[in-house]
Structures are given as structure tokens and as C-alpha cells.
N, C-alpha and C positions, 0 to 999 in steps of 0.2 A: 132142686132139679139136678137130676145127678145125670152119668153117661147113659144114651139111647144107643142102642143097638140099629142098626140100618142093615136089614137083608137084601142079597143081589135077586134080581126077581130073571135078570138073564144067566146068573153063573153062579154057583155056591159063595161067593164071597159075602163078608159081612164084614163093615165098618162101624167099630163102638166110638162115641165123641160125646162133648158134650152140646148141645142142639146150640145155646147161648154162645159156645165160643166160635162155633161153626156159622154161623151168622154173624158173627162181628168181622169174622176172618173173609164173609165173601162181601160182606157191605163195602171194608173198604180196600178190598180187592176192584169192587166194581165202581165205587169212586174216583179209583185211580185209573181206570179205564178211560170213563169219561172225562175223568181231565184231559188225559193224554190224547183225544179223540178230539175234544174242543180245541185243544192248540195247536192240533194238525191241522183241523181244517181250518182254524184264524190264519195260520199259517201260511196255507195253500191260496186262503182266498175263499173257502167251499161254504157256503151257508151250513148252519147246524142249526136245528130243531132238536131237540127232547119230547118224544110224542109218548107219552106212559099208554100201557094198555087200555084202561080207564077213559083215556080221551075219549071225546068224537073222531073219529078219524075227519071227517067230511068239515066241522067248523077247527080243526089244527091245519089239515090241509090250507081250509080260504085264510087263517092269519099268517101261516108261512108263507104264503102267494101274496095276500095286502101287504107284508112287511119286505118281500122282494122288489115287488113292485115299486114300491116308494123307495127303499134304495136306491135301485135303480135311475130313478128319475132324480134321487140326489146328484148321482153323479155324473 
């Protein structure tokens, strides 16, 4: 798998890469995201959920809300 060309579909630009290293580079670009985002809000105090596209929105919803809930009453 060699370099893919990526045409601008808004402006004449084109970026050549290779797709493989272009995905390693946002994987753990976006790793380091969400870490940084977990230890904010441990941090601050803020609850954090990870809800992937994929989820149910409606049954992540009800175990973020049972797992507050019961915190809550922990403390």
C-alpha cells in the first residue's frame, strides 16, 4: 500500500500520504485527547462517559444515569 492522493472537493488542493501512517498519526492523536479529557474531568469532578457512535444512545444514556445515581447515594 503505497501513497493515496486525497483531492480538495472545496478548493484545488491535494494531499498525497500514506493512508496507514495517516491513521496511526490520528489514532493516537485522538488517544491522547481522550486522556487528556479523562483527567480533566477526574479532575474537576465532571463525570465522563465514552458513548461510541455504535452505542444505543437511549440504554448508555439509562447506565450513565444508574451509575450516577448510585454514586451519588454513595456519598
Amino acid at each position: 500500500e503505497g501513497p493515496t492522493r486525497f483531492e480538495g472537493i472545496e478548493v484545488s488542493n491535494h494531499l498525497s500520504c500514506n493512508p496507514k501512517a495517516l491513521r496511526e498519526g490520528y489514532m493516537t492523536a485522538l488517544e491522547n485527547f481522550l486522556a487528556d479529557l479523562r483527567h480533566g474531568c477526574a479532575r474537576d469532578a465532571i463525570d465522563y462517559a465514552l458513548i461510541r457512535t455504535s452505542d444505543s444512545l437511549d440504554a448508555a444514556l439509562a447506565a450513565f444515569l444508574c451509575r450516577r445515581v448510585s454514586n451519588t447515594r454513595m456519598n
